[in-house]
Kinemage of the C-alpha trace (Angstrom):
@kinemage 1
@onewidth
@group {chain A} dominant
@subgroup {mainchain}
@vectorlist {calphas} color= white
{ca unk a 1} P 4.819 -28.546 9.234
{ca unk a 2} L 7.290 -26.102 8.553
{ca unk a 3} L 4.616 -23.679 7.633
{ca unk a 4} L 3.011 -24.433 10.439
{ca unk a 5} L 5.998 -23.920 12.644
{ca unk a 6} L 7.274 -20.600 11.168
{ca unk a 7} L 3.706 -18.924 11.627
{ca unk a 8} L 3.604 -19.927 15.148
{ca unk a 9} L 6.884 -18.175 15.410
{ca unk a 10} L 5.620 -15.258 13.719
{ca unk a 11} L 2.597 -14.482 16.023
{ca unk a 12} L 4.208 -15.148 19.074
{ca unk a 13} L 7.629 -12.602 17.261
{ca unk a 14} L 4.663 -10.692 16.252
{ca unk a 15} L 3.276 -10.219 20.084
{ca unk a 16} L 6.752 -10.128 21.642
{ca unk a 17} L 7.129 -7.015 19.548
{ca unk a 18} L 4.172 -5.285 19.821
{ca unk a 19} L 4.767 -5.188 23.783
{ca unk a 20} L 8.234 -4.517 23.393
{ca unk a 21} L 7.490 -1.371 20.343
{ca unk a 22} L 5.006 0.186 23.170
{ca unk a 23} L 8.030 0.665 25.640
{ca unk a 24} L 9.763 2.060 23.199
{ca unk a 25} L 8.487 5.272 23.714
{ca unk a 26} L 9.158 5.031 27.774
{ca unk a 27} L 11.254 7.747 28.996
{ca unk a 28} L 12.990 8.619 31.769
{ca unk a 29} L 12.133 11.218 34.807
{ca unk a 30} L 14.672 13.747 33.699
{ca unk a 31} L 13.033 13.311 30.040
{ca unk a 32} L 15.495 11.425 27.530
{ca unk a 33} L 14.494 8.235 25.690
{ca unk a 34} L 15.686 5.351 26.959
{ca unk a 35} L 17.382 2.592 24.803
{ca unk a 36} L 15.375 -0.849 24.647
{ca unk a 37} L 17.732 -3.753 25.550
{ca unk a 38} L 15.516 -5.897 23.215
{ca unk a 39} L 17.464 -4.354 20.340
{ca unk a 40} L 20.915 -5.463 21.453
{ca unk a 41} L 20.620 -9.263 19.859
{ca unk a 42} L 19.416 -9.976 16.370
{ca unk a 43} L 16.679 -11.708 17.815
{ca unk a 44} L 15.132 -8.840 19.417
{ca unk a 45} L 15.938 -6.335 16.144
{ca unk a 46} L 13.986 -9.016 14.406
{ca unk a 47} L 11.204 -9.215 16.847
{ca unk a 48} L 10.949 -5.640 16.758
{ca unk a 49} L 10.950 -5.161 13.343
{ca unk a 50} L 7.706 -8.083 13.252
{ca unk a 51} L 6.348 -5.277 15.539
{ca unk a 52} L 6.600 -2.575 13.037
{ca unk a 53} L 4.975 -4.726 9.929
{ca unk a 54} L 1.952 -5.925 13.260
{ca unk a 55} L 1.492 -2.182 13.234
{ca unk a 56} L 0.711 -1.264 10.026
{ca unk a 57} L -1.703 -3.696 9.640
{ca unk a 58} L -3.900 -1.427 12.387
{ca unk a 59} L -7.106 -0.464 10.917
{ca unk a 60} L -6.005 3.323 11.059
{ca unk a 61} L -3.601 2.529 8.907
{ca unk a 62} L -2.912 0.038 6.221
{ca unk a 63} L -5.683 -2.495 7.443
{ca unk a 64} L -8.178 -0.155 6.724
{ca unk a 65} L -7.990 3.705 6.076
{ca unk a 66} L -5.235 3.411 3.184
{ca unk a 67} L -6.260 0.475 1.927
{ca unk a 68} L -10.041 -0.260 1.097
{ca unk a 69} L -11.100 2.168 2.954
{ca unk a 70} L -10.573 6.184 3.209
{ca unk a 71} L -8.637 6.187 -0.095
{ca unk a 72} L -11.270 4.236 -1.738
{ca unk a 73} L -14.059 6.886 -0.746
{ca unk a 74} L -11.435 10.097 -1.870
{ca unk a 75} L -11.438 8.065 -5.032
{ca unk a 76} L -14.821 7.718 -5.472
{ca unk a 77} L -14.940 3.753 -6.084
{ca unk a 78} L -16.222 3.259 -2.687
{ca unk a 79} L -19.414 5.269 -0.362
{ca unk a 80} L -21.711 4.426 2.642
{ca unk a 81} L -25.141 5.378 2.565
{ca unk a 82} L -25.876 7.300 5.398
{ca unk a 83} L -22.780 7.698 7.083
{ca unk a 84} L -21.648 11.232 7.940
{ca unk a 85} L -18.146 10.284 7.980
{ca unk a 86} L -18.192 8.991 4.764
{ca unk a 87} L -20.392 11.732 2.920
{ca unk a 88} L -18.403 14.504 4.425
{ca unk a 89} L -15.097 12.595 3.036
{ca unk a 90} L -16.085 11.911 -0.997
{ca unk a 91} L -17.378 15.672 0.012
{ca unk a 92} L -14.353 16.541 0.343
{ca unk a 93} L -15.140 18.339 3.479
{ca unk a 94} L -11.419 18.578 5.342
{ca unk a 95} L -13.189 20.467 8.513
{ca unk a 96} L -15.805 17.260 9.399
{ca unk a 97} L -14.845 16.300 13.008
{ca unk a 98} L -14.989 12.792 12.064
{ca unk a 99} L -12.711 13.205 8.723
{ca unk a 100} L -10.484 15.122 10.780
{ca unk a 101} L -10.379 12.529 13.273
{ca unk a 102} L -9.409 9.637 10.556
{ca unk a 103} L -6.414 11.489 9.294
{ca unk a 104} L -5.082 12.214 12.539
{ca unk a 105} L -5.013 8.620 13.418
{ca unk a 106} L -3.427 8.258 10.080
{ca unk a 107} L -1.244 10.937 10.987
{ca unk a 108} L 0.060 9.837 14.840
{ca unk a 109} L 0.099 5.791 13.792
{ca unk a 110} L 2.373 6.401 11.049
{ca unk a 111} L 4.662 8.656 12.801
{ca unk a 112} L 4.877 6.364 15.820
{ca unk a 113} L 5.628 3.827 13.301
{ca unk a 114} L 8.028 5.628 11.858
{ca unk a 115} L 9.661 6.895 15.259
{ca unk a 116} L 9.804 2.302 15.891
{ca unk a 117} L 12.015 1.993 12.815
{ca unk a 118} L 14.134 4.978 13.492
{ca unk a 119} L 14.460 2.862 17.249
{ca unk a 120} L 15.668 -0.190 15.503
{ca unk a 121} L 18.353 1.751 12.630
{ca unk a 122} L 19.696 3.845 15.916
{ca unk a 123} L 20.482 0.553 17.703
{ca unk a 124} L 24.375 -0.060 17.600
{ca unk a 125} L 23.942 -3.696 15.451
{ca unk a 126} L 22.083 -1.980 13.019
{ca unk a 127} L 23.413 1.397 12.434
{ca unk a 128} L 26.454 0.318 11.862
{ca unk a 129} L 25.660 -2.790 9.577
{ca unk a 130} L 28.478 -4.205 7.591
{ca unk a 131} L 27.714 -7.684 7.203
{ca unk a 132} L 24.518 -9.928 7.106
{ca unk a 133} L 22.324 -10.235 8.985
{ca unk a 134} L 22.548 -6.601 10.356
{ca unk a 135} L 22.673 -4.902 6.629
{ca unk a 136} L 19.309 -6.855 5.978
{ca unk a 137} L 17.919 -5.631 9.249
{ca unk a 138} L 18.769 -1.973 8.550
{ca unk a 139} L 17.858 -2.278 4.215
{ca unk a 140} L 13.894 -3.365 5.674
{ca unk a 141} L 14.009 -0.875 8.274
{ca unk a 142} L 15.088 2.355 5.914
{ca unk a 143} L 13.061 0.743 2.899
{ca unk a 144} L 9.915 0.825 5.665
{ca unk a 145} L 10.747 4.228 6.790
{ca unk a 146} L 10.700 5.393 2.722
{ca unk a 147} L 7.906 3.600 2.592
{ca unk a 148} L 5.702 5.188 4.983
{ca unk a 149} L 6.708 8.888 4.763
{ca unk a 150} L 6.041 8.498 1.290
{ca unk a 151} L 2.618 8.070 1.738
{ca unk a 152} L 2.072 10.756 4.611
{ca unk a 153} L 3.698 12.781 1.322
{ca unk a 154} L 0.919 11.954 -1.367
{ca unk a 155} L -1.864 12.153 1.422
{ca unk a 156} L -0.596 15.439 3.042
{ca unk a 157} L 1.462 17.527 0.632
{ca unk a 158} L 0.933 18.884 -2.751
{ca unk a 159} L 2.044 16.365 -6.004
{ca unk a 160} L 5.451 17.243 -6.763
{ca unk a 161} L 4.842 17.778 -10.604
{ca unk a 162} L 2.238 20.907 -9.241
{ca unk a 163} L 4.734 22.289 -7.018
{ca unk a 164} L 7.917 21.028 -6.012
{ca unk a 165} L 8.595 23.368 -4.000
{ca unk a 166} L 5.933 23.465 -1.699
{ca unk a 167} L 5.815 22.905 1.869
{ca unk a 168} L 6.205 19.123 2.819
{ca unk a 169} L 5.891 17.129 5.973
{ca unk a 170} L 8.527 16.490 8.549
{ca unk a 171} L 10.948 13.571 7.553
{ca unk a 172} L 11.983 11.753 10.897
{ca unk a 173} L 15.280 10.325 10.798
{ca unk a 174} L 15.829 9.835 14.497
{ca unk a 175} L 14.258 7.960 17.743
{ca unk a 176} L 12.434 10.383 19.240
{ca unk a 177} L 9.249 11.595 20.991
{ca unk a 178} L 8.397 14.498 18.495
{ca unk a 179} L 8.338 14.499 15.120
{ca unk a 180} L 10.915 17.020 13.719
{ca unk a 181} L 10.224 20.291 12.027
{ca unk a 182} L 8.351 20.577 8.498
{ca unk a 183} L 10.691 20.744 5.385
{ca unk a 184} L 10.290 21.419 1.869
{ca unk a 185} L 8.820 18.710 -0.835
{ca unk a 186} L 12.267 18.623 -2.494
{ca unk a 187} L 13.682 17.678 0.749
{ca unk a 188} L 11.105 15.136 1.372
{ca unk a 189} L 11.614 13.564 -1.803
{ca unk a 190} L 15.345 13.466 -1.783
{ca unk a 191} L 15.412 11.633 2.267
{ca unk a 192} L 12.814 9.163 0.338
{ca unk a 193} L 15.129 7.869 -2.396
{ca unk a 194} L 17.947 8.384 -0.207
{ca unk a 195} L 16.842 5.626 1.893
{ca unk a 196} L 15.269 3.598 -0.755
{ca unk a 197} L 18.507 3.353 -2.534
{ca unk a 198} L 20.489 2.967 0.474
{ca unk a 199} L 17.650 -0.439 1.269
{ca unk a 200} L 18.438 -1.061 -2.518
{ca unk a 201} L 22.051 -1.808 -1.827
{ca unk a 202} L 21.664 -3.735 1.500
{ca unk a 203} L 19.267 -5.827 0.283
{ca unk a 204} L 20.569 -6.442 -3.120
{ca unk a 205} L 22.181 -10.133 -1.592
{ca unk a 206} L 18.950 -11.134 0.094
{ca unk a 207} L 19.145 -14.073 -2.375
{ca unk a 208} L 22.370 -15.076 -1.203
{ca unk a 209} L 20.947 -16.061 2.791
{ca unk a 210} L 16.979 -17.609 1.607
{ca unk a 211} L 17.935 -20.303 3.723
{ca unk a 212} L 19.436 -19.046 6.859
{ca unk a 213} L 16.932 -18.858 9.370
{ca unk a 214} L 13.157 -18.567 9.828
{ca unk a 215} L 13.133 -14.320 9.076
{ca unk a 216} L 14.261 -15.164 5.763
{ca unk a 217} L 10.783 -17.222 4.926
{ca unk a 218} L 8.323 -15.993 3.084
{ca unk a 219} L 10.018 -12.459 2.205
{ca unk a 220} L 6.887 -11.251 0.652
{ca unk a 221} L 6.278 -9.835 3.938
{ca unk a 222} L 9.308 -8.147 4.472
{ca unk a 223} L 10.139 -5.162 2.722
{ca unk a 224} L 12.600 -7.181 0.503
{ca unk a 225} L 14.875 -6.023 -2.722
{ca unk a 226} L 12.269 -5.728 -5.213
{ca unk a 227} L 9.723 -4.027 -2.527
{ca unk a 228} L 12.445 -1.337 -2.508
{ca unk a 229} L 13.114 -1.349 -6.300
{ca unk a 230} L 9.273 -1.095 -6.737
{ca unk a 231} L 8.761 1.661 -4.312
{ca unk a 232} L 11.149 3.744 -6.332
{ca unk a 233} L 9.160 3.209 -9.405
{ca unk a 234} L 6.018 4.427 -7.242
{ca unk a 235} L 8.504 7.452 -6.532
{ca unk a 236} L 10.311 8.433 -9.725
{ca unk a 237} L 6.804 8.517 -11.391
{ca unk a 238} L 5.212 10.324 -8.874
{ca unk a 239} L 8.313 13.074 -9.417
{ca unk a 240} L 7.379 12.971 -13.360
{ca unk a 241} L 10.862 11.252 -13.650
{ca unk a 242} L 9.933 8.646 -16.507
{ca unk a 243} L 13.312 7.695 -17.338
{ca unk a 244} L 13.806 6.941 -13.545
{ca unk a 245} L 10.333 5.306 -13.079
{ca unk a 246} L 10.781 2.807 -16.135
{ca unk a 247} L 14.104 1.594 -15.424
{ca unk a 248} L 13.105 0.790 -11.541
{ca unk a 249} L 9.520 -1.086 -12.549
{ca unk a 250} L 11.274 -3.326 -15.450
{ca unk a 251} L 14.376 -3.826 -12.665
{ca unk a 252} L 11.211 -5.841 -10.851
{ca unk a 253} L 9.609 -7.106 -14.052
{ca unk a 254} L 12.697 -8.686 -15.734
{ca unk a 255} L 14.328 -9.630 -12.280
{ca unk a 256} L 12.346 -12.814 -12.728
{ca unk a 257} L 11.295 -13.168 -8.822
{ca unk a 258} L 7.650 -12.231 -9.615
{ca unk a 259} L 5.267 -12.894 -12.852
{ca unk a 260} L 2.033 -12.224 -13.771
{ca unk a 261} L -0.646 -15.252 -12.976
{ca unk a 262} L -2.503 -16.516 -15.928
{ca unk a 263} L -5.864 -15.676 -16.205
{ca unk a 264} L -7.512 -18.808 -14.986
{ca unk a 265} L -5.717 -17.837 -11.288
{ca unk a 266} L -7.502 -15.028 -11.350
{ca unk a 267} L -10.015 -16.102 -9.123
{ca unk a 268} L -9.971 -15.748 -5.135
{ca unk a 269} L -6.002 -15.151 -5.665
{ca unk a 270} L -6.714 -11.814 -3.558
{ca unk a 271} L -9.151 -12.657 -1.617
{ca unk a 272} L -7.779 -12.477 2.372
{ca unk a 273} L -4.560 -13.845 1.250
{ca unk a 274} L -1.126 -12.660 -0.691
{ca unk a 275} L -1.038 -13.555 -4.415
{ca unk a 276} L 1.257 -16.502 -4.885
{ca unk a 277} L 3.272 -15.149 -8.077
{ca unk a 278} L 2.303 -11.102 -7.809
{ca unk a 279} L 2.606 -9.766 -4.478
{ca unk a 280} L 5.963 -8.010 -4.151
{ca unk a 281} L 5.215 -6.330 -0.688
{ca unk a 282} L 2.347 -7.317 1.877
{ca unk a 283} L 1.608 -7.399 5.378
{ca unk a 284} L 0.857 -10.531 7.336
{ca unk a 285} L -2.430 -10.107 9.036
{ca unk a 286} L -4.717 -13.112 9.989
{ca unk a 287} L -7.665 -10.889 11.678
{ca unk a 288} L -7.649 -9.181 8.091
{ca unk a 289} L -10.809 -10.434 7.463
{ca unk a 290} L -13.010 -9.843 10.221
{ca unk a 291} L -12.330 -5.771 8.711
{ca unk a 292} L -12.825 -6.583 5.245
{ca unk a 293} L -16.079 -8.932 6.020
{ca unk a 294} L -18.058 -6.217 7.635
{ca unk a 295} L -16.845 -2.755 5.420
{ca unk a 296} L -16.945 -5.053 2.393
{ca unk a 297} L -18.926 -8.555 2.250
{ca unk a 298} L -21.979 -7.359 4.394
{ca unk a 299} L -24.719 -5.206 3.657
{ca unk a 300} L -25.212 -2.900 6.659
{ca unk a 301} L -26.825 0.555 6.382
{ca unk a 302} L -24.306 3.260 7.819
{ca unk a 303} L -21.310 1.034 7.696
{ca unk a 304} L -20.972 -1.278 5.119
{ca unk a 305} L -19.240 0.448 2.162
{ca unk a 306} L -21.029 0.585 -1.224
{ca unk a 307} L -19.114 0.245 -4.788
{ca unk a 308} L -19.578 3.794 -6.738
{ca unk a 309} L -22.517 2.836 -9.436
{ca unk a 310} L -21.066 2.921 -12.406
{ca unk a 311} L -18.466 0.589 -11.873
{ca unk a 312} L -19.006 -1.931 -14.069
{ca unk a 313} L -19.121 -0.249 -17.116
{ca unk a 314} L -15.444 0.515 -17.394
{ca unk a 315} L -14.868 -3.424 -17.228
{ca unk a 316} L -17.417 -3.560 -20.158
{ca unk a 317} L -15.975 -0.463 -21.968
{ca unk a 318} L -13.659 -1.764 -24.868
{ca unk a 319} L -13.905 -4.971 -23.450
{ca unk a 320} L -12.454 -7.640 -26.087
{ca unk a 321} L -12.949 -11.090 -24.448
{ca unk a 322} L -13.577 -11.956 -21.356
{ca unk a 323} L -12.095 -10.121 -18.012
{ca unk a 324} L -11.780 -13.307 -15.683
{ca unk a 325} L -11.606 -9.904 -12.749
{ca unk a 326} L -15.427 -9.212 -12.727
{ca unk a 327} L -15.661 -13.147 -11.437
{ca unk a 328} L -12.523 -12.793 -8.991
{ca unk a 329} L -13.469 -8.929 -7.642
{ca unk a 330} L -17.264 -8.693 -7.311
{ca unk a 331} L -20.097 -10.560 -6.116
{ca unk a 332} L -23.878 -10.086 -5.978
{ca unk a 333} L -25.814 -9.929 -3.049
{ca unk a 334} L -29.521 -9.322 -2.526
{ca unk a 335} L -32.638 -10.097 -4.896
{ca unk a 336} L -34.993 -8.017 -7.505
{ca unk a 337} L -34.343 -4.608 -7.173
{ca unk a 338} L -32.385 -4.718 -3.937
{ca unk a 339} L -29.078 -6.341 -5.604
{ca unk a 340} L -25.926 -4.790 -5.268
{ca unk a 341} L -22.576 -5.723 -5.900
{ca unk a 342} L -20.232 -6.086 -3.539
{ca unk a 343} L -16.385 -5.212 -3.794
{ca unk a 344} L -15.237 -9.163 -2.874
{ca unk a 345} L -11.627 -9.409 -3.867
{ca unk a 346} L -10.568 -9.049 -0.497
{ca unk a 347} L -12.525 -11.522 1.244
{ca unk a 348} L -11.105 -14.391 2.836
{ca unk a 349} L -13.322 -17.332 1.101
{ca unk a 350} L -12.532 -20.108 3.345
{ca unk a 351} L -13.736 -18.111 6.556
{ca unk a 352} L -16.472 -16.652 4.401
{ca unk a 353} L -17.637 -20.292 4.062
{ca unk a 354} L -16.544 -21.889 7.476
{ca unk a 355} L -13.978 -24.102 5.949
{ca unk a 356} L -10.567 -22.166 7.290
{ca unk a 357} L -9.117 -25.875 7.839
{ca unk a 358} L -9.336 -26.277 3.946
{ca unk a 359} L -6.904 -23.257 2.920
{ca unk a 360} L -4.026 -24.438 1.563
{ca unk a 361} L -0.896 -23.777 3.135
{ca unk a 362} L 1.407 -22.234 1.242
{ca unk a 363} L -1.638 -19.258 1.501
{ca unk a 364} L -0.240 -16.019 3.633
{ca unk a 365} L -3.168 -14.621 5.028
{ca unk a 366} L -3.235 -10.507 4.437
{ca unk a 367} L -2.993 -7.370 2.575
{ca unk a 368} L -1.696 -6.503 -0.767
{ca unk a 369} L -0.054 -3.818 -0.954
{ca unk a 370} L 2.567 -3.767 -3.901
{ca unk a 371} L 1.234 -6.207 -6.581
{ca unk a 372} L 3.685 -6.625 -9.892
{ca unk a 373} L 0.930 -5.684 -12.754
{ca unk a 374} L 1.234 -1.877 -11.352
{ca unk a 375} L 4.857 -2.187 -12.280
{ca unk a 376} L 3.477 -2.834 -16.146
{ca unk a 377} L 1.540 -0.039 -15.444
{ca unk a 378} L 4.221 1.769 -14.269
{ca unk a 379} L 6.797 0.614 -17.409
{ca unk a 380} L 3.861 1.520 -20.172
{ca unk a 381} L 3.331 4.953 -19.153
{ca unk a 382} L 6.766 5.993 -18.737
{ca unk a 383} L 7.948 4.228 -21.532
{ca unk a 384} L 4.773 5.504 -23.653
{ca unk a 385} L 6.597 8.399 -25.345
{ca unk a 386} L 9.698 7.086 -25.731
{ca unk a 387} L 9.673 3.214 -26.497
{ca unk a 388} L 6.001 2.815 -27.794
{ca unk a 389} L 6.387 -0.693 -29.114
{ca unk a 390} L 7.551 -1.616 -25.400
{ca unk a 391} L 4.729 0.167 -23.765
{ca unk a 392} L 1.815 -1.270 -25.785
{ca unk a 393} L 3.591 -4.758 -24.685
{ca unk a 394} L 3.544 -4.302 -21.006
{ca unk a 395} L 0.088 -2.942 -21.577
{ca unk a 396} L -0.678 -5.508 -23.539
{ca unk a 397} L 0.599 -8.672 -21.233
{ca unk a 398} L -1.686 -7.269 -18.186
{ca unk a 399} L -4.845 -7.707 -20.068
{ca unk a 400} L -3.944 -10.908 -21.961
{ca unk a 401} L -3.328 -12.406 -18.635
{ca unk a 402} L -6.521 -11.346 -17.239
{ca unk a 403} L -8.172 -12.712 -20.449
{ca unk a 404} L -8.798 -9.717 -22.706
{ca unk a 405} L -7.346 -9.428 -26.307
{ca unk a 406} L -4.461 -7.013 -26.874
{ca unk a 407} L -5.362 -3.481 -27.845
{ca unk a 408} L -6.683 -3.303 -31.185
{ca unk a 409} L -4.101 -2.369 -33.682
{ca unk a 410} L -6.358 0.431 -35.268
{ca unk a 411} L -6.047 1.913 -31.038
{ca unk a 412} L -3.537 3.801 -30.198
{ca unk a 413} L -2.199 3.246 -26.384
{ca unk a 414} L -2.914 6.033 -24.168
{ca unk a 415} L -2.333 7.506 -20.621
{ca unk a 416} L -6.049 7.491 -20.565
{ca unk a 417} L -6.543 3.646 -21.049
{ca unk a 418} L -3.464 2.828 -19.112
{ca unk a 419} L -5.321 4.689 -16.343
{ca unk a 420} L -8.297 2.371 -17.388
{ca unk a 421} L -6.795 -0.734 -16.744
{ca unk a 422} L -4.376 0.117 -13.415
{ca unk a 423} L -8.278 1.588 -12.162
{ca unk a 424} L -9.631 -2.212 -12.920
{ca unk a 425} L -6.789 -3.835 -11.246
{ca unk a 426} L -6.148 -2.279 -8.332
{ca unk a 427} L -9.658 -1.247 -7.249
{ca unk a 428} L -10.167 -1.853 -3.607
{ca unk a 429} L -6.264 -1.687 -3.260
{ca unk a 430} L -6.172 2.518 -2.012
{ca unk a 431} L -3.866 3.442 -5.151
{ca unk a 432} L -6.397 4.898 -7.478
{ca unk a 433} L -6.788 8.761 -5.836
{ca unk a 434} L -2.713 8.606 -5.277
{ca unk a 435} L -3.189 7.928 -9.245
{ca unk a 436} L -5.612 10.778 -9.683
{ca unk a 437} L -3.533 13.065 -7.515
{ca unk a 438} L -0.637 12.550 -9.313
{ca unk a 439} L -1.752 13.552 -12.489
{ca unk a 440} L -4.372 15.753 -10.949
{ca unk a 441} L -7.175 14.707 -12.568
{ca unk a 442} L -10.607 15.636 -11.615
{ca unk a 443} L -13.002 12.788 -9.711
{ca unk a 444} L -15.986 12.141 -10.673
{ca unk a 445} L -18.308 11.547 -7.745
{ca unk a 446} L -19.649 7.802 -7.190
{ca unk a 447} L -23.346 8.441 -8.172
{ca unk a 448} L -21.979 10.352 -11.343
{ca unk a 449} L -23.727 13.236 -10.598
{ca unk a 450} L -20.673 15.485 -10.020
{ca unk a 451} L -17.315 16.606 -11.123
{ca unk a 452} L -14.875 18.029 -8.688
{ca unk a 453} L -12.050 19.447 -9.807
{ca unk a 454} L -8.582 19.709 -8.488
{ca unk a 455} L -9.638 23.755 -8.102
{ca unk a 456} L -11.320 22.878 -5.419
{ca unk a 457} L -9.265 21.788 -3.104
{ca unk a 458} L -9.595 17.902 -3.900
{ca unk a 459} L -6.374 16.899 -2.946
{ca unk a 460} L -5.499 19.206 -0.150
{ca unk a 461} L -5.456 17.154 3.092
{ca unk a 462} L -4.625 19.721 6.014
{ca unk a 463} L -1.988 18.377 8.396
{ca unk a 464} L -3.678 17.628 11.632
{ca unk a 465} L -4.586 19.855 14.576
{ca unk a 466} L -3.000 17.948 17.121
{ca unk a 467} L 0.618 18.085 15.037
{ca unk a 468} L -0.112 22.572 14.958
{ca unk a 469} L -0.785 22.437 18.475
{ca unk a 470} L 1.739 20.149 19.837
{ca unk a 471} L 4.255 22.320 18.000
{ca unk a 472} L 2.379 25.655 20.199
């Protein structure tokens, strides 16, 4: 019952907000913003910030286009026969009207997003936040804020390690109607730990208050302590700063909040739902899987989206024992010749077969989107050159507890089959071409026919018309 209680809380927060983030942006005749009165009482910070999580769940952004979606096609792990949209994207073709329409709705969601949290940290409680609840209010708000214009950053700038001082994206920091001007990488990069570390050290007593009230349930979908901690790793490694990058991932490893599930939980603990032990970070979303049933389950020319055709053999490639993830990702559908396998990690089984009533209820339905084996990831690479021992065993403990044997000892661990591995477990999950960006790697295209290089233009996402000519 209390479950049930607290989620009937959340939707109606979550609807409360939603109308209340839309006036947000009012303004009056002579032009200014006005100030929303719904952010004068922690109860209205709080439904607002539910507002901010119910919008990034939209399909343009992380319901959809940088989830399983767009990301998956750059990445090659996903296609659509037939579709335009989707040929001119693994195409890499920037100019397509319709790939040019996606990342503009990428582009104006997250900012308006963005421009919602700046709302909330400019509202008196918040910005100046000395005491709980208000410092927890403002550490989710700038960790969300981090969060976001760090992925505008890997979509629309160039990696860091390439060129760090390259042109970046504009960072907003205030409530405004406009985003503000363009700034360097560097810049963007230092506003994004900046505010990371700054959520970091409001959220570090989160602990401290897991009983006092119903916005400190279930802080899995809340940008919590360890979401911030984790989204530093994701930074510092991204910036080539090992050092940096291991000590953040093993701050979420050894903190003891999450571990890794043991292989026999393997099964369906993705599918429509957050894992129980690894999901650090996810968004709430119960209409998750009417998205992920039709892009994903179904078979539909021109829509539904195809897994890249080689898939399976990197699952079979070096594969000592028996990985309990090509039961818990992928399913078969069709007969004879016509089979295909379809990309079913994210499917909601119980509304898949009519039996929603059965779910259990400690089950959150939604999206994934910081898991804690990417952290292993994370601590093997960067620890690869300097610890070994220690990187072969948080290499190691991923693929034990998905039911391979360790690395044999005549191996030795590499970037290569680190990339291997994080590729297996987070298909579907839109981290892979962030991955093959970062390192700029080529991609090989999903029929295997093609290698495009990072010459090319690859990972060179234009910023969008509309933000050019609204600046005119």
């Amino acid at each position: 019952m209390k479950r049930f209680r607290y989620i009937l809380l959340l939707m109606s927060s979550m609807l409360l907000a939603v109308t209340s983030c839309d006036d947000f942006l009012d303004i009056t005749p002579d032009g200014q913003v006005k100030r929303d009165p719904l952010l004068s009482t922690p109860e209205g910070i709080e439904d607002a910030m539910y507002g901010v999580y119910s919008q990034m769940r939209t399909q343009q952004l992380y319901g959809q286009e940088l989830h399983f979606s767009t990301l998956e096609i750059l990445s090659q792990t996903m296609w659509c026969y037939g579709n335009s949209a989707s040929t001119a994207m693994s195409g890499y073709n920037w100019e397509h009207s319709s790939v040019k329409g996606i990342f503009e709705a990428v582009w104006t969601g997250m900012y308006k997003n963005i421009s919602n949290v700046n709302s909330i940290l400019d509202a008196p409680l918040v910005a100046g936040a000395a005491e709980f609840p208000y410092t927890l209010y403002r550490g989710e708000a700038l960790g969300m804020r981090a969060f976001m214009h760090f992925d505008l950053v890997r979509l629309f700038a160039e990696q860091y390690t390439v060129n760090p001082k390259a042109n970046g994206i504009p960072y907003a920091t205030e409530f405004s109607l406009k985003t503000p001007e363009f700034e360097s990488l560097e810049k963007n990069y230092e506003h994004i730990i900046a505010d990371l570390l700054e959520a970091e050290a409001l959220l570090a007593d989160e602990a401290a208050h897991e009983s006092e009230g119903s916005f400190m349930l279930d802080r899995q979908i809340h940008f919590n302590l360890y979401a911030a901690q984790a989204t530093l790793a994701r930074v510092y490694l991204t910036m080539g700063n090992r050092e940096k990058a291991a000590e953040y991932a093993l701050k979420v490893i050894e903190g003891g909040k999450y571990t890794l599930k043991e292989k026999t939980e393997v099964v369906n603990d993705l599918a429509g739902v957050l894992s129980r032990k690894e999901t650090i970070f996810g968004i709430y979303h119960p209409g998750f899987y009417t998205s992920v049933s039709g892009k994903l389950q179904q078979v539909t020319s021109y829509y539904s989206l195809d897994l890249r055709s080689d898939f399976m053999e990197l699952y079979e490639k070096d594969a000592a024992g028996l990985d309990f993830r090509t039961m818990a990702y992928f399913s078969e559908s069709g007969v004879g010749d016509d089979v295909k396998y379809r990309l079913s990690k994210l499917t909601d089984i119980y509304e898949l077969n009519n039996m929603a009533s059965n779910r259990p209820a400690d089950l959150i339905l939604g999206i994934n989107l910081i898991r804690l084996p990417e952290m292993y990831y994370i601590a093997a690479e960067a620890l690869l050159d300097s610890d070994y021992d220690a990187a072969l065993a948080y290499y190691n403990s991923v693929r034990l507890h998905r039911g391979l044997d360790p690395l044999e000892a005549e191996k030795r661990l590499t970037v290569e089959l680190i990339n291997d591995e994080r590729y297996k477990e987070l298909i579907g999950e839109g981290q892979t071409y962030f991955n093959m960006k970062r390192q700029n790697l080529p991609i090989l295209s999903h029929d295997g026919k093609t290698t495009y290089q990072p010459a090319a233009g690859i990972y060179s996402i234009p910023i969008p018309d509309v933000e050019i000519e609204n600046r005119n």
